[in-house]
Residue, then its C-alpha position, 0 to 999 in steps of 0.5 A: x568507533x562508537x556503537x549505537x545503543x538502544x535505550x535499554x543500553x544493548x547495541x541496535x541491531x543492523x539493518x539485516x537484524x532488524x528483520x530478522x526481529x520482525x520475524x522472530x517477534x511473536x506470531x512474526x512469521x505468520x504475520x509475514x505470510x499472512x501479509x504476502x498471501x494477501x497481497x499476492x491474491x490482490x495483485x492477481x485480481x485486476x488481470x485474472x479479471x481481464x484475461x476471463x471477462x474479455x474473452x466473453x463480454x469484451x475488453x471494455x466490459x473486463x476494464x469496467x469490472x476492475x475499475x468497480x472492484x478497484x473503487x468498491x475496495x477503496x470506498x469500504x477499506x475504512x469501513x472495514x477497518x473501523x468494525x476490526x476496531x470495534x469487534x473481534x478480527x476473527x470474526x471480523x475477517x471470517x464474515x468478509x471471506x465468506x463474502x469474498x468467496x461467495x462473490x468469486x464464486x459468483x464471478x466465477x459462474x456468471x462468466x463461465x454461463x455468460x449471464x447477464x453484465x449486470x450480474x457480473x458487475x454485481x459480483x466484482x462490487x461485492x468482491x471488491x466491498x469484502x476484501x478481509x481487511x487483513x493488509x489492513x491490520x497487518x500493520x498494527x499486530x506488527x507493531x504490537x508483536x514487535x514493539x513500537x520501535x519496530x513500526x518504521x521497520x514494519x512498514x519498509x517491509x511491507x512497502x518492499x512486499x507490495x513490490x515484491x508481489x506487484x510484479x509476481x501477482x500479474x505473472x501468476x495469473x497470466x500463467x495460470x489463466x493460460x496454462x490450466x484455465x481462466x479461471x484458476x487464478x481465482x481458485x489459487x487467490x481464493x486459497x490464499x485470501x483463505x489462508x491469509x486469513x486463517x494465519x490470522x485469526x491464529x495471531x493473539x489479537x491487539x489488546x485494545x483502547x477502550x472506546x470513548x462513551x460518545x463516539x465522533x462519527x469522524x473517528x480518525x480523521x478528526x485529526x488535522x495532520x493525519x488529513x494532511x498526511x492522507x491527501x499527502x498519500x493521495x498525491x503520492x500514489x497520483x503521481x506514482x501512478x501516472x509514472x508507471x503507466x507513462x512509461x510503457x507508453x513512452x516504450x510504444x511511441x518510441x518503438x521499443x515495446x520490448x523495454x516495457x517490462x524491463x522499465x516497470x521492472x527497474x523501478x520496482x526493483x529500485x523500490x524494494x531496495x529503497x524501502x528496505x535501505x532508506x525506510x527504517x529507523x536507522x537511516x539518517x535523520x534528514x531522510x524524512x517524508x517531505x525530503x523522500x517525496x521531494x527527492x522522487x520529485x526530482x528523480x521523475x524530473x530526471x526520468x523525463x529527461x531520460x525520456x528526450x534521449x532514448x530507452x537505454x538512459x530511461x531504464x539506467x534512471x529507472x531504479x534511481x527514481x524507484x529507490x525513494x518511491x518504496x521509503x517514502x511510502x514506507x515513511x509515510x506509512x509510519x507517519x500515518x500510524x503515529x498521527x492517528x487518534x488511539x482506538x481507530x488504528x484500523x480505520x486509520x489505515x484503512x483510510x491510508x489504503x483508501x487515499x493510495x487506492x484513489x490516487x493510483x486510479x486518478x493518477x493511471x487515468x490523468x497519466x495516460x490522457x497527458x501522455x497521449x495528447x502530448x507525448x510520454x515525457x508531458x508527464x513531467x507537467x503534473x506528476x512532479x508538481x504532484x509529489x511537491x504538493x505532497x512534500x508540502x502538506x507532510x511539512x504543514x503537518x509536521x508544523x501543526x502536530x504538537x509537543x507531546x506532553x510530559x509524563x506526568x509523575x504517576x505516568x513513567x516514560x517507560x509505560x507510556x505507548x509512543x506514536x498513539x496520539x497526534x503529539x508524535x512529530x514527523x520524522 
């Protein structure tokens, strides 16, 4: 049996050796813990925010604060991205966590003296307009640290960590709101956006392409199949979305309350698998967005079915329908890097952030309102629909991206940066 071999004429590494190069790669572990810092302290945020506000406002007042947080991250996420292409990251993420502490602090004692609404709403928009963009860039200094072959292996990572920390953020924080005080998740996420940070700043920084003298106020989304791939991701996340918050609402209507976090469970659980197996590199060459997303497609038209049997066959479907939703994102995410135009890598991703973000709230909102009116299982009307309208776009943007060009003579293949321009195809 023949063994496959990088370029360099060295076997690949398995799937285990993959990770263990990232890391391993330079400044990888700290990267690692950068990345579930930051993504822990996020997860926190919406019931740390709920569990404190309701009690004092109401529950009205609380869900209102989230959404503004919510909606301030995602208008910002480019923003931020763009001024960590243009400027120095420590200074960069220094100056947002300043802003990020100053406005927890700021929620932290609005709350705690039950000052006016309007102040409170005033402290969760700056929270959520100075997130320090560090999910942003984690990506980036991956794939610089680990070399461009690993970018496919970076984000089944990181797609498997949000998971990962989707399910044990919320737990934290209801644990340390009802077991110290309501306001000891925002202590503990502050210390971890704090050191998030701090990991860093201590990473060598991208070395970066030089700017051109005019710049296009579009900056990445200049790039016809990079729009593509970001409405691609805004349908995605609308359709995710919408499952899993159908979910607990089929579980109330159909009298089995107790299957609701076993169900969020499972597909999560199906994710993570999905992400780390189905998302790199080493996975067959059929397993490509358009195919991945289409697959989840059918597996939510599977799921519905469950849904006219009963709980026990919806949660045995669960992690079926998980195991493309987490390498799909993952591939996604690596298409999202190799289409956008070079020296907007951070603005780039801040758009894939901002679309994702935009598409859960949508998707959560549309879900509910279908599930209501009709019923758990009248999901399957939009969200699979959704998630072919996704496929779709992903085949139109694999069509539209070009060759790449040769080298030119004085241009070696082996200097070249692959997956920097909008020649890099879809796959």
């Amino acid at each position: 049996m023949s063994t496959t071999k990088t370029p360099t004429g060295r076997p690949a590494p398995g799937l285990l050796g993959t990770y263990r190069m990232l890391l391993t790669a330079p400044g990888g572990g700290r990267l690692a813990a950068a990345s579930v810092a930051s993504k822990l302290q996020y997860n926190m945020l919406a019931v740390s925010a709920l569990l404190l506000l309701a009690p004092r406002y109401s529950y009205a007042a609380a869900g209102l604060a989230v959404s503004i947080m919510v909606v301030a991250n995602a208008a910002s996420s480019p923003l931020r991205g763009r001024l960590a292409d243009r400027h120095r990251v420590p200074v960069v993420v220094t100056l947002f966590l300043i802003g990020y502490l100053t406005a927890t602090a700021g929620l932290m004692a609005s709350a705690a003296h039950r000052l006016p609404l309007w102040v409170v709403m005033a402290s969760v928009a700056l929270l959520g307009l100075c997130f320090p963009p560090v999910s942003i860039l984690i990506r980036g200094y991956w794939v610089a640290a680990a070399g461009e072959r690993a970018r496919a292996s970076v984000n089944s990572l990181e797609s498997a960590l949000i998971d990962v920390t989707l399910m044990a953020g919320p737990v934290l924080a209801t644990w340390l709101s009802t077991s110290a005080s309501p306001v000891a998740p925002f202590v503990v996420s502050s210390v971890l956006m704090a050191v998030a940070v701090v990991l860093m700043c201590t990473v060598r920084e991208i070395p970066r392409t030089p700017a051109p003298t005019a710049r296009d106020w579009r900056g990445p989304l200049r790039s016809r199949p990079l729009l593509r791939v970001l409405a691609a991701l805004f349908l995605f996340g609308g359709a995710l979305s919408a499952v899993e918050v159908v979910l607990p609402l089929y579980a109330q209507q159909n009298d089995a309350v107790g299957y609701s976090g076993w169900f969020l469970a499972a597909l999560s659980l199906g994710s993570i698998v999905g992400a780390l197996i189905l998302g790199t590199h080493s996975t067959p060459h059929h397993f490509t967005p358009p195919a991945l997303v289409g697959v989840f497609a059918a597996g939510t038209l599977l799921l519905a079915f469950a849904m006219t049997v009963g709980p026990v066959l919806v949660l045995i479907v669960c992690p079926l329908t998980g195991v493309t939703i987490g390498s799909a994102f993952a591939r996604l995410y690596t298409v999202v890097g190799t289409t956008g135009p070079a020296g907007n890598e951070h603005e780039t991703q801040g758009w894939a952030t901002s679309c994702t973000t935009v598409g859960f709230a949508l998707g959560a909102a549309g879900g509910a309102v279908i599930a209501d009116a009709l019923g758990a299982a009248a999901f399957v009307v939009v969200t699979p629909v959704a998630a072919l309208g996704a496929a779709l776009l992903l085949l139109g943007a694999a069509r539209s991206t070009p060759t790449p060009a040769p080298p030119t003579p004085s241009e070696s293949p082996a200097t070249r940066l692959p997956g920097r321009g909008e020649g890099e195809e879809l796959t």
